[in-house]
CHARMM internal coordinates of N, CA and C (Angstrom, degrees):
IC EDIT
DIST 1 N 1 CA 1.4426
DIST 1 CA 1 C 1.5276
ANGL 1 N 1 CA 1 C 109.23
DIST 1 C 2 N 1.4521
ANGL 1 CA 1 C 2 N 117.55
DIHE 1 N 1 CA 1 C 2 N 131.05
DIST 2 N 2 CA 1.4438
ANGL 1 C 2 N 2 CA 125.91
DIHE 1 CA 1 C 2 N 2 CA -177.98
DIST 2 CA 2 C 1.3261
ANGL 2 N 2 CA 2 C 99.14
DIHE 1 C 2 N 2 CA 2 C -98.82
DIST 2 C 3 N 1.6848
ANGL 2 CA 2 C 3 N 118.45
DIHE 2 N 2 CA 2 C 3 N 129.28
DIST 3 N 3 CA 1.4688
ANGL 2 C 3 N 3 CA 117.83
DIHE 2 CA 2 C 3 N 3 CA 169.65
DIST 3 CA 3 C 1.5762
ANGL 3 N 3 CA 3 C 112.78
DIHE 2 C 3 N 3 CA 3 C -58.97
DIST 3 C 4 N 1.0172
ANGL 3 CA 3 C 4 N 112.34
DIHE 3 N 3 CA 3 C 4 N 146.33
DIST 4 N 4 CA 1.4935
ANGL 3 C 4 N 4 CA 131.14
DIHE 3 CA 3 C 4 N 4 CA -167.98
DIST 4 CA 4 C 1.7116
ANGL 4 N 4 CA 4 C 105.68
DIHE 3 C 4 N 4 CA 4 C -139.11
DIST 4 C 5 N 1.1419
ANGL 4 CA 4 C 5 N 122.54
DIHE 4 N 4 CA 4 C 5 N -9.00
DIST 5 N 5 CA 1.4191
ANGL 4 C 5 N 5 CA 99.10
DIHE 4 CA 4 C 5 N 5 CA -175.80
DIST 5 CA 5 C 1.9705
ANGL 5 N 5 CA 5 C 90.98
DIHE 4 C 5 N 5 CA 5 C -135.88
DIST 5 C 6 N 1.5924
ANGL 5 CA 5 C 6 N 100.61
DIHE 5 N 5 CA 5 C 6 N 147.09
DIST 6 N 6 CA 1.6092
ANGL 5 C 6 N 6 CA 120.97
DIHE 5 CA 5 C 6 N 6 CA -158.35
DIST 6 CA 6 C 1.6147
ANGL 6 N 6 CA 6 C 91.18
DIHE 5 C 6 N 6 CA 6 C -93.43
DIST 6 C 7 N 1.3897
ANGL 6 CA 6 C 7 N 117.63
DIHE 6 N 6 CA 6 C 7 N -167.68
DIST 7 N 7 CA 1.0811
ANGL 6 C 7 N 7 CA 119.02
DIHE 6 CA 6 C 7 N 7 CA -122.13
DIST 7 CA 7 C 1.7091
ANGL 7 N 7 CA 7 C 71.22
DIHE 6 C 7 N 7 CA 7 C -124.08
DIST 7 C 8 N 1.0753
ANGL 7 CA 7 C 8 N 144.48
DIHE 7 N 7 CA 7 C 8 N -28.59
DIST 8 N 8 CA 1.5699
ANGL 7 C 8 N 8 CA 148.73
DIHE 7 CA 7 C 8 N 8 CA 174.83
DIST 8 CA 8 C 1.7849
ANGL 8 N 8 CA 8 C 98.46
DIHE 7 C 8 N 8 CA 8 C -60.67
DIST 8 C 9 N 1.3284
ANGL 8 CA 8 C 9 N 88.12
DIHE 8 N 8 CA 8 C 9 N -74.10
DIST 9 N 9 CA 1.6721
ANGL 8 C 9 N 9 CA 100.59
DIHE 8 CA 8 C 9 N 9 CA 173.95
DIST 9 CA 9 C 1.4748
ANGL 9 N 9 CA 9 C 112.72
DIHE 8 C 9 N 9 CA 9 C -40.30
DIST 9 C 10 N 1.1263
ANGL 9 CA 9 C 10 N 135.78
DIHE 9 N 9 CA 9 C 10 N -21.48
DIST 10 N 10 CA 1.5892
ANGL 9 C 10 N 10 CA 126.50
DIHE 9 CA 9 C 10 N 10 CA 173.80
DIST 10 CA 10 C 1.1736
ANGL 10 N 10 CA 10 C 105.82
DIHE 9 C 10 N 10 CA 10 C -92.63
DIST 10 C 11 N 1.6255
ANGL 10 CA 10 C 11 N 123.05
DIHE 10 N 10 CA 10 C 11 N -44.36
DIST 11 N 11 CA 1.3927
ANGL 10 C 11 N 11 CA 132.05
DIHE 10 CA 10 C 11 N 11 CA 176.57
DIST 11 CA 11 C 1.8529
ANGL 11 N 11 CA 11 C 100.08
DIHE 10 C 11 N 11 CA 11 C -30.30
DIST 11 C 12 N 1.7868
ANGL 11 CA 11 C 12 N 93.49
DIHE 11 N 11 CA 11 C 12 N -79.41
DIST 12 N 12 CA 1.3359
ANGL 11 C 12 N 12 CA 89.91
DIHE 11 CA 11 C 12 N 12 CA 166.27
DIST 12 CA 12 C 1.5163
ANGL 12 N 12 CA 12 C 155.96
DIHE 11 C 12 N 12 CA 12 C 20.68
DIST 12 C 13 N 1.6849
ANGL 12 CA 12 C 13 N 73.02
DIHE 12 N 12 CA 12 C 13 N -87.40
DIST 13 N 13 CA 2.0399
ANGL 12 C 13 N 13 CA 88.15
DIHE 12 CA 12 C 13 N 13 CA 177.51
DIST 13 CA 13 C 1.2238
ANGL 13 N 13 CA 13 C 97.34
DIHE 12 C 13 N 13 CA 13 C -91.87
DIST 13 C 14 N 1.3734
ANGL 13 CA 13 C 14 N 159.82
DIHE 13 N 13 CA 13 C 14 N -38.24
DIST 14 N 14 CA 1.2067
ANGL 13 C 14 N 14 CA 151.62
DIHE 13 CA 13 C 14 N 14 CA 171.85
DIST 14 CA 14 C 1.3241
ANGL 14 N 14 CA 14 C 105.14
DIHE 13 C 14 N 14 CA 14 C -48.30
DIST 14 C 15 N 1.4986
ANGL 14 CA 14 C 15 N 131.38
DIHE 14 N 14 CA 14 C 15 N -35.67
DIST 15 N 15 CA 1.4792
ANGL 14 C 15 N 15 CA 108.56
DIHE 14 CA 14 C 15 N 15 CA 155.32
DIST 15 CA 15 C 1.2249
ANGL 15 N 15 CA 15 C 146.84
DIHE 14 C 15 N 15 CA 15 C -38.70
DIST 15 C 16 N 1.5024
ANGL 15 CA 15 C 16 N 86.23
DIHE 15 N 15 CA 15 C 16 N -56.28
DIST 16 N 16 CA 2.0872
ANGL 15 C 16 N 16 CA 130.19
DIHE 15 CA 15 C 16 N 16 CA 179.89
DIST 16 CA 16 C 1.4685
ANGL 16 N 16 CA 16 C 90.78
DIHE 15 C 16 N 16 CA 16 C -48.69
DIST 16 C 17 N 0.8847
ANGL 16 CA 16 C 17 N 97.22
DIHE 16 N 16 CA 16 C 17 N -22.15
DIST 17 N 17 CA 2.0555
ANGL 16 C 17 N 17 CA 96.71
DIHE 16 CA 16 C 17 N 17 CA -149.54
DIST 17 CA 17 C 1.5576
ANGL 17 N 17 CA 17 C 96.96
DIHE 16 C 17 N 17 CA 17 C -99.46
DIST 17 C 18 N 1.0476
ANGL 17 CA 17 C 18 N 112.97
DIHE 17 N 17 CA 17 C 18 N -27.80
DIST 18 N 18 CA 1.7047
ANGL 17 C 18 N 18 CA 117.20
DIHE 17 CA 17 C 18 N 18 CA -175.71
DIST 18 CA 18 C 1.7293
ANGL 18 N 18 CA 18 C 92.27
DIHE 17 C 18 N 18 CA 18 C -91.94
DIST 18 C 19 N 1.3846
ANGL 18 CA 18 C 19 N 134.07
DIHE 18 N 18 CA 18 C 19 N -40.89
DIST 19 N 19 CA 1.1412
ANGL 18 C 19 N 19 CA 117.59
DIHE 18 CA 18 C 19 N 19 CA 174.57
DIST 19 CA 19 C 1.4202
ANGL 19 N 19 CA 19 C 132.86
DIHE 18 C 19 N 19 CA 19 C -56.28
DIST 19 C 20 N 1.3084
ANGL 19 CA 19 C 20 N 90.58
DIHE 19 N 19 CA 19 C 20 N -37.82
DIST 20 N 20 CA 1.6528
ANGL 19 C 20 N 20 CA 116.09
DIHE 19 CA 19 C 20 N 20 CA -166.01
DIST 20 CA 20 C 2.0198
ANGL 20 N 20 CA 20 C 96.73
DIHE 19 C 20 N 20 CA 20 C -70.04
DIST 20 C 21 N 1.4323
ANGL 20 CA 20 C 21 N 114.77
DIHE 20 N 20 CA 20 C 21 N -45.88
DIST 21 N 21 CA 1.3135
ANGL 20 C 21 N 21 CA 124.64
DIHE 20 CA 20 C 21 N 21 CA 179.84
DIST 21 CA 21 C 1.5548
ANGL 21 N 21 CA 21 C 103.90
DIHE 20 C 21 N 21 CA 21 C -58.54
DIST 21 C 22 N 1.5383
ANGL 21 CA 21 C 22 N 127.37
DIHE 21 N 21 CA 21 C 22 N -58.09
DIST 22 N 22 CA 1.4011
ANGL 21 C 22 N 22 CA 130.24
DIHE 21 CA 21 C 22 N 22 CA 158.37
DIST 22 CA 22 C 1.5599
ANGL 22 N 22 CA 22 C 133.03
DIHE 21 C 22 N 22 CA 22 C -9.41
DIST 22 C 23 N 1.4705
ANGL 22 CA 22 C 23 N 87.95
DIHE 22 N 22 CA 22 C 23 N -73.60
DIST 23 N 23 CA 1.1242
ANGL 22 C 23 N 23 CA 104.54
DIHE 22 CA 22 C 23 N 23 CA 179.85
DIST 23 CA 23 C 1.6140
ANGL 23 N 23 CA 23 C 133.70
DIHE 22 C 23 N 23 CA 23 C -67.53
DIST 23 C 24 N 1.7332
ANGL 23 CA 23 C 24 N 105.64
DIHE 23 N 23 CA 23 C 24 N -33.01
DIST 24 N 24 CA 1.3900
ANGL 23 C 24 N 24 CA 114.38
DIHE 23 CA 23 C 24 N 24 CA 142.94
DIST 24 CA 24 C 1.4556
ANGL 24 N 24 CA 24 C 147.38
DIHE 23 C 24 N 24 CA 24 C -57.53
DIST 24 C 25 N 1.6110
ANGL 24 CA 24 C 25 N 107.94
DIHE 24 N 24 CA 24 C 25 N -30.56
DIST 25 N 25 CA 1.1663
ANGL 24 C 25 N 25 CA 120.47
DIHE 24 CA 24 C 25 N 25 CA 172.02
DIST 25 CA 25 C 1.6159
ANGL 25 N 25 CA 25 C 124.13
DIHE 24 C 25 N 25 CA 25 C -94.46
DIST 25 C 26 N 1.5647
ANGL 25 CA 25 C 26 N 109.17
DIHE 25 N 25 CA 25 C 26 N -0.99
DIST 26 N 26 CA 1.7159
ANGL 25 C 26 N 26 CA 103.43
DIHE 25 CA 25 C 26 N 26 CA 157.59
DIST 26 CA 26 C 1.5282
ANGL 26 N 26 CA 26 C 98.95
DIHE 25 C 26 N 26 CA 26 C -122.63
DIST 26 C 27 N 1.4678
ANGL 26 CA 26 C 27 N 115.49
DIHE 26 N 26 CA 26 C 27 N 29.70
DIST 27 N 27 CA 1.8206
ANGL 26 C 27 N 27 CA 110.44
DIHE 26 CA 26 C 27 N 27 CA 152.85
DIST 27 CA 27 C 1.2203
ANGL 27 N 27 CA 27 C 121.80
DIHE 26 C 27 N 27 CA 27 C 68.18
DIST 27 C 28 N 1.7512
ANGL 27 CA 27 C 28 N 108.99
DIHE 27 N 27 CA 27 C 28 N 29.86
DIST 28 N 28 CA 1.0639
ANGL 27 C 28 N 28 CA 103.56
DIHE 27 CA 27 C 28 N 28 CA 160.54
DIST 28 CA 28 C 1.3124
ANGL 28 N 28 CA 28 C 126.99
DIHE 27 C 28 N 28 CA 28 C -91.33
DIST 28 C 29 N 1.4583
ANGL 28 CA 28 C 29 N 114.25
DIHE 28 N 28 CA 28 C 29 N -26.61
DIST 29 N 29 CA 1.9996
ANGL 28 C 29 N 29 CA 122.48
DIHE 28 CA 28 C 29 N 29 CA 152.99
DIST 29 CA 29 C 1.2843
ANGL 29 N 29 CA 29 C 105.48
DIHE 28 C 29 N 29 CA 29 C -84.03
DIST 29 C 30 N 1.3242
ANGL 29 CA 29 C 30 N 90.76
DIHE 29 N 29 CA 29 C 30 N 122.52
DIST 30 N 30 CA 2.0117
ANGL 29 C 30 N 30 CA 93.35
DIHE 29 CA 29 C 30 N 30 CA 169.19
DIST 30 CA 30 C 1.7201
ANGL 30 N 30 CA 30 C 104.04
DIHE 29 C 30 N 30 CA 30 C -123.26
DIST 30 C 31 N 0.9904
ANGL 30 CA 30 C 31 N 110.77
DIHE 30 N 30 CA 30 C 31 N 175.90
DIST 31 N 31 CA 1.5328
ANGL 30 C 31 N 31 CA 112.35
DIHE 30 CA 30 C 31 N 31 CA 158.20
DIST 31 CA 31 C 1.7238
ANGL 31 N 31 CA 31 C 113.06
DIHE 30 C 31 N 31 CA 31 C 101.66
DIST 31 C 32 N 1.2073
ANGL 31 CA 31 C 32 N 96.80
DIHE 31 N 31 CA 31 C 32 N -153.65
DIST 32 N 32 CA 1.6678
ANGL 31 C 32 N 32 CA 107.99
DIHE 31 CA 31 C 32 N 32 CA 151.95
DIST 32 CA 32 C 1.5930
ANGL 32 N 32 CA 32 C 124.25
DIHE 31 C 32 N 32 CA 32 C -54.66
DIST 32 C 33 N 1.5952
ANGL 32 CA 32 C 33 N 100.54
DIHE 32 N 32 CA 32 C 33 N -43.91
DIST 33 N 33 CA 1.3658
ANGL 32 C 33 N 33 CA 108.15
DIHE 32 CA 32 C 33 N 33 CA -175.18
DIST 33 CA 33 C 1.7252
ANGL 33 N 33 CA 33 C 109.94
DIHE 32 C 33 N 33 CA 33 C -70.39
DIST 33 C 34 N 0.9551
ANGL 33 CA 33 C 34 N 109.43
DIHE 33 N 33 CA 33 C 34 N -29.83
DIST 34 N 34 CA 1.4114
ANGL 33 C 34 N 34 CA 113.09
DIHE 33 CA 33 C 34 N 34 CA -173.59
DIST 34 CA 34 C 1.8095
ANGL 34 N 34 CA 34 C 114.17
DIHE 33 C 34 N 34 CA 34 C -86.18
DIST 34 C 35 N 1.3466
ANGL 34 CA 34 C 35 N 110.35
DIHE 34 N 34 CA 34 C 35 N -10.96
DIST 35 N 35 CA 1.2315
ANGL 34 C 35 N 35 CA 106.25
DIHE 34 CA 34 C 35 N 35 CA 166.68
DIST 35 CA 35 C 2.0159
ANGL 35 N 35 CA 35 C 110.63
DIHE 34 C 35 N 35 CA 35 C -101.94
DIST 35 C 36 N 1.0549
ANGL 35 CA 35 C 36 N 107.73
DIHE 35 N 35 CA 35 C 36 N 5.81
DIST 36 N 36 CA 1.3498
ANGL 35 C 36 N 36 CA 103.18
DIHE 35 CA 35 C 36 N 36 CA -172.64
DIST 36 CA 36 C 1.7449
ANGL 36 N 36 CA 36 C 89.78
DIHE 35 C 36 N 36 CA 36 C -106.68
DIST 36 C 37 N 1.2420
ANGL 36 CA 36 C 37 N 125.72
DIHE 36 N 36 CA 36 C 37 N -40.37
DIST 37 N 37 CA 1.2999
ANGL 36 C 37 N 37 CA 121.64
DIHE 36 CA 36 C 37 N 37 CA 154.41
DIST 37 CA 37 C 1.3492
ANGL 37 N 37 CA 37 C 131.27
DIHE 36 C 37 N 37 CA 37 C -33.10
DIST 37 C 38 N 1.6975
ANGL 37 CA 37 C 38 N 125.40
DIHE 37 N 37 CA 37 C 38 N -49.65
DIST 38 N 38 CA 1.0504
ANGL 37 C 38 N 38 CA 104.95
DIHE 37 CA 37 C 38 N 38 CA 175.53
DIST 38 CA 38 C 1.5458
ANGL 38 N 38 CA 38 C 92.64
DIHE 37 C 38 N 38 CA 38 C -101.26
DIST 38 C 39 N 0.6303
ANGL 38 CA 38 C 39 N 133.65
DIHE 38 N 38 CA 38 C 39 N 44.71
DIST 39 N 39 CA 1.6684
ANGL 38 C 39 N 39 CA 141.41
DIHE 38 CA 38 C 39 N 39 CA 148.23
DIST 39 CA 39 C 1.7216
ANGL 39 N 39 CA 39 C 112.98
DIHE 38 C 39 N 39 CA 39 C -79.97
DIST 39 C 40 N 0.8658
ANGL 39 CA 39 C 40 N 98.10
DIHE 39 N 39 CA 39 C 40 N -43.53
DIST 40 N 40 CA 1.7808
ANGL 39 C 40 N 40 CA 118.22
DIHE 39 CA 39 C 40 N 40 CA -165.43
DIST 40 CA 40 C 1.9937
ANGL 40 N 40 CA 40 C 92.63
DIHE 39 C 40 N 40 CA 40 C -96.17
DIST 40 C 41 N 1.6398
ANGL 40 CA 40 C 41 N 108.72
DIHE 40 N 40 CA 40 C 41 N -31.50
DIST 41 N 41 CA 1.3828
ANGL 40 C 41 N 41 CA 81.68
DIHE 40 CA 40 C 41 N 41 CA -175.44
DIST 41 CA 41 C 1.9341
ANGL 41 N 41 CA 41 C 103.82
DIHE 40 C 41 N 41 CA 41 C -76.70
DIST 41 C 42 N 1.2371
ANGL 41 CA 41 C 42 N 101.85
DIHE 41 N 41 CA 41 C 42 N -27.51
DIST 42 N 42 CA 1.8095
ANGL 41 C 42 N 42 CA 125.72
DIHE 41 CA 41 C 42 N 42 CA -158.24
DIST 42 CA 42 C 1.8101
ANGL 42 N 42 CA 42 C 87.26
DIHE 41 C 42 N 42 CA 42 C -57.19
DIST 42 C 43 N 1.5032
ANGL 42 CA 42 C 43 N 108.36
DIHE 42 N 42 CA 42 C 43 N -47.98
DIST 43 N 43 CA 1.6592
ANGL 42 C 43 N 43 CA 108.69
DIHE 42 CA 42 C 43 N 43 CA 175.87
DIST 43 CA 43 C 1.3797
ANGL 43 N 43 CA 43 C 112.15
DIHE 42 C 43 N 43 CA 43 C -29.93
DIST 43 C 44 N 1.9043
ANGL 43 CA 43 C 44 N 90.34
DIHE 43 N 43 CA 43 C 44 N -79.30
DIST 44 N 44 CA 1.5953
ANGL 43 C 44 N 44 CA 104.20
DIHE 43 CA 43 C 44 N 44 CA -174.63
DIST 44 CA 44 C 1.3196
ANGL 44 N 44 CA 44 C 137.20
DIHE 43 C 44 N 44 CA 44 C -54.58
DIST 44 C 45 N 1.5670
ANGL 44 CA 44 C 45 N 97.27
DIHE 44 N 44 CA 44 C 45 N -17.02
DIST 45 N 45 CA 1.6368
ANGL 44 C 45 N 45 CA 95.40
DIHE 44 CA 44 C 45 N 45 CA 158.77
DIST 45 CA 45 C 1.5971
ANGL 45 N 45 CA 45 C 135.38
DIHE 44 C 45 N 45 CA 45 C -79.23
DIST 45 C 46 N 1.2332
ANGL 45 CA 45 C 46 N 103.99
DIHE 45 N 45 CA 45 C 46 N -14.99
DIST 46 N 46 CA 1.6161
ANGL 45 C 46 N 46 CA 136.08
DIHE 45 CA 45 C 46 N 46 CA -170.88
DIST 46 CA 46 C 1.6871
ANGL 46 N 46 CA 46 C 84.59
DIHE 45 C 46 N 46 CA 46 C -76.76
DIST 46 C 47 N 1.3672
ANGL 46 CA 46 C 47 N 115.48
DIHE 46 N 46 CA 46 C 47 N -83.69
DIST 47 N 47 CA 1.7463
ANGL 46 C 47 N 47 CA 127.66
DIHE 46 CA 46 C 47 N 47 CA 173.54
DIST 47 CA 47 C 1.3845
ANGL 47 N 47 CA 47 C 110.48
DIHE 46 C 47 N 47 CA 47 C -11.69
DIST 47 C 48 N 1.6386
ANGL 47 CA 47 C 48 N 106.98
DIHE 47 N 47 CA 47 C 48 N -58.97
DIST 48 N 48 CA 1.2760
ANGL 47 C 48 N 48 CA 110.40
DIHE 47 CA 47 C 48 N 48 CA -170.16
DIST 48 CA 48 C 1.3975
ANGL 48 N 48 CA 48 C 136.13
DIHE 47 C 48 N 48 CA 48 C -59.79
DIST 48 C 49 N 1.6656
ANGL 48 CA 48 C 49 N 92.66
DIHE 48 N 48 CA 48 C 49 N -37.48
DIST 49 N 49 CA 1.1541
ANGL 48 C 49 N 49 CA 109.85
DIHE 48 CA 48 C 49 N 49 CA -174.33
DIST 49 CA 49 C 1.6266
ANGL 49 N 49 CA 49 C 101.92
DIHE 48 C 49 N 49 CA 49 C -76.23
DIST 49 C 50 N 1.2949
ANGL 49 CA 49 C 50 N 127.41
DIHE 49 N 49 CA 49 C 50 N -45.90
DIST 50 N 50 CA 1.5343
ANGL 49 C 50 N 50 CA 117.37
DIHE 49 CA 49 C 50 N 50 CA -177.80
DIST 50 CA 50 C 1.5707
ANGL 50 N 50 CA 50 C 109.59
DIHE 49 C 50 N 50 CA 50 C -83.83
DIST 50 C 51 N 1.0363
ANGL 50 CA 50 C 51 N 128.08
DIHE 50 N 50 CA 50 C 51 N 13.35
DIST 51 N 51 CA 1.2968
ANGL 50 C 51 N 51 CA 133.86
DIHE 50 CA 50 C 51 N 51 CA -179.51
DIST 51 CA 51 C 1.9352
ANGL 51 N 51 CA 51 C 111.79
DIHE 50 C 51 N 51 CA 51 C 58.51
DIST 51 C 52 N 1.1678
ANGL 51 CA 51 C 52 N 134.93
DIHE 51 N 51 CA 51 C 52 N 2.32
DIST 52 N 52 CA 1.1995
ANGL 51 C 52 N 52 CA 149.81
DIHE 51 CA 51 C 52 N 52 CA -177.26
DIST 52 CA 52 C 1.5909
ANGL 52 N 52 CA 52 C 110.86
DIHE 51 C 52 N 52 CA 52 C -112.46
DIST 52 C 53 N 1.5451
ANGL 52 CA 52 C 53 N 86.17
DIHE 52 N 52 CA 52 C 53 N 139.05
DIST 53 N 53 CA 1.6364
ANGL 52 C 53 N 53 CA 98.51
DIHE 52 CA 52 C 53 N 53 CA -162.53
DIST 53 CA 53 C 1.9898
ANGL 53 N 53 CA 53 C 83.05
DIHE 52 C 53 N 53 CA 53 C -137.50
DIST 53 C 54 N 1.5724
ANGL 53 CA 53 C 54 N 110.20
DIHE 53 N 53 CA 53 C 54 N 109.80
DIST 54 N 54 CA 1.1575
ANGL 53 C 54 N 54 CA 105.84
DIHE 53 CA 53 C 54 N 54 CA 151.05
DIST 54 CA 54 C 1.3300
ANGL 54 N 54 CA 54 C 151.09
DIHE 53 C 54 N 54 CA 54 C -26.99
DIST 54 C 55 N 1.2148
ANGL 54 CA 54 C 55 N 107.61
DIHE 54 N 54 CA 54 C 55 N -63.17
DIST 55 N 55 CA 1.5460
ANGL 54 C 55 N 55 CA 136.90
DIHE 54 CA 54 C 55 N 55 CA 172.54
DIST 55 CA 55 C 1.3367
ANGL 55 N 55 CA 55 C 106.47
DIHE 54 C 55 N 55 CA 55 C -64.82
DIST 55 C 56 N 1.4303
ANGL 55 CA 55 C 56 N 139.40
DIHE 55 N 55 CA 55 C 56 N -5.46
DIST 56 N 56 CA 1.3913
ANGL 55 C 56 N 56 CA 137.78
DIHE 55 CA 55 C 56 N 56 CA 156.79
DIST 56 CA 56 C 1.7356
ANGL 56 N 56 CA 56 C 112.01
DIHE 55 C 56 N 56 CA 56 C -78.72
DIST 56 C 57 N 0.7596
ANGL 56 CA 56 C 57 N 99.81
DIHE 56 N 56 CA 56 C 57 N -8.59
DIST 57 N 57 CA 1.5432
ANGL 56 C 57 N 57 CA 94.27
DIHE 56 CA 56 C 57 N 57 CA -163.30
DIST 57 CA 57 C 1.4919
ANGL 57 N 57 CA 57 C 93.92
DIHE 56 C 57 N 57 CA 57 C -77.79
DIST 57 C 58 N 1.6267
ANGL 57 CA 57 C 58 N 117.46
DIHE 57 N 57 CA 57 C 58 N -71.72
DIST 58 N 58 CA 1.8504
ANGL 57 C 58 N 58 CA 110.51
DIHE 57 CA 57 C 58 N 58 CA -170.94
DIST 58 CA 58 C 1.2051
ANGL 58 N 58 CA 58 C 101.24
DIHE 57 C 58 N 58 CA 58 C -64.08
DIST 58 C 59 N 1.3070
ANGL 58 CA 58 C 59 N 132.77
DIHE 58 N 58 CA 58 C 59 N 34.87
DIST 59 N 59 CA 1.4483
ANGL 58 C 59 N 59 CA 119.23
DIHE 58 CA 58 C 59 N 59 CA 148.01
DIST 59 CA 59 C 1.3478
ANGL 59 N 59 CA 59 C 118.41
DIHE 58 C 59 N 59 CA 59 C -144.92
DIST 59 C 60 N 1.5052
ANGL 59 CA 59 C 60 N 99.37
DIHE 59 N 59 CA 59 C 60 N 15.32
DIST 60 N 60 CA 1.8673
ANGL 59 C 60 N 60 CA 103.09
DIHE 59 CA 59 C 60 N 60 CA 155.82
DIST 60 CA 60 C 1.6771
ANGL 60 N 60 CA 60 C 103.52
DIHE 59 C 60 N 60 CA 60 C 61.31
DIST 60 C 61 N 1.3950
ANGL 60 CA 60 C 61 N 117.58
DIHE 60 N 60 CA 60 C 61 N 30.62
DIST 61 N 61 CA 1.6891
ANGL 60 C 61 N 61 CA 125.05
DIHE 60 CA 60 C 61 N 61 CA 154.04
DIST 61 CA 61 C 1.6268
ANGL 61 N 61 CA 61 C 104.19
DIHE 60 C 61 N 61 CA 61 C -86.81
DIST 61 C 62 N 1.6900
ANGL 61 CA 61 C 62 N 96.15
DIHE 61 N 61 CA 61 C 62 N 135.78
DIST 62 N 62 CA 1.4867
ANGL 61 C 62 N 62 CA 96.98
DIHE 61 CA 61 C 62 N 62 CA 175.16
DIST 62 CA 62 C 1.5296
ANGL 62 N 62 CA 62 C 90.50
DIHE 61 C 62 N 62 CA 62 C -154.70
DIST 62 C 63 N 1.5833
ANGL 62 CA 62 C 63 N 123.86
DIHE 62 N 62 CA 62 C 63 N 100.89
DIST 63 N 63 CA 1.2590
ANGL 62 C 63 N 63 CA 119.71
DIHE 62 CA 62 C 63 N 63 CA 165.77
DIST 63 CA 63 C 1.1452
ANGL 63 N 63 CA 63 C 155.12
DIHE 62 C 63 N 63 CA 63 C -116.12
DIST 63 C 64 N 1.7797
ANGL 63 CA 63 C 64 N 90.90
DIHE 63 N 63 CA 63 C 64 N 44.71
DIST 64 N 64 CA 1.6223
ANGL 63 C 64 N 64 CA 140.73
DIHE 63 CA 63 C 64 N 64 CA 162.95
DIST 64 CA 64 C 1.2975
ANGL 64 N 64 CA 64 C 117.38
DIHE 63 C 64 N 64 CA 64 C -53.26
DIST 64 C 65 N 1.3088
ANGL 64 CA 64 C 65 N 132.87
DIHE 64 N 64 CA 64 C 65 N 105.97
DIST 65 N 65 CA 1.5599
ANGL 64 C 65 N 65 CA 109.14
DIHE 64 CA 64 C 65 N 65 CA 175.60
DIST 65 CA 65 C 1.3642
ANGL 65 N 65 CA 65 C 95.16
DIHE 64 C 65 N 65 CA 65 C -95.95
DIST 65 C 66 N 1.1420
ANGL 65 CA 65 C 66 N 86.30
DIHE 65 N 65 CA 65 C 66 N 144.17
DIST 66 N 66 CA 1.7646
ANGL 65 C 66 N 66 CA 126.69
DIHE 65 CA 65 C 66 N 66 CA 174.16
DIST 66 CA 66 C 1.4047
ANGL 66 N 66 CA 66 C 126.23
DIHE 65 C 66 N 66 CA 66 C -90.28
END
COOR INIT
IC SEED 1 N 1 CA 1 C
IC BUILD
């Protein structure tokens, strides 16, 4: 796997991902929604950490500078 996503772009979701955790853990998402949330945050932390984002690839985004 070739990194594809830059160092803003992780910043990013490591935000998303700290919000998304927030917002679940003082109960303001509950439910379904709140487990698909940290579903989606649990992704973006995974992404971040390997710098590779699947879903870039069939569309040829790479916003790694090289």
């Amino acid at each position: 796997m070739k990194k594809n996503m830059g160092t803003t772009d992780k910043m990013i979701r490591i935000v998303i991902a700290i919000v998304l955790g927030i917002l679940y853990y003082t109960g303001t998402i509950t439910g379904t929604l709140a487990l698909v949330a940290l579903g989606l945050a649990a992704i973006f932390v995974l992404t971040s950490l390997i710098s590779f984002c699947p879903l870039y690839l069939p569309f040829g985004i790479n916003t790694c500078k090289k």
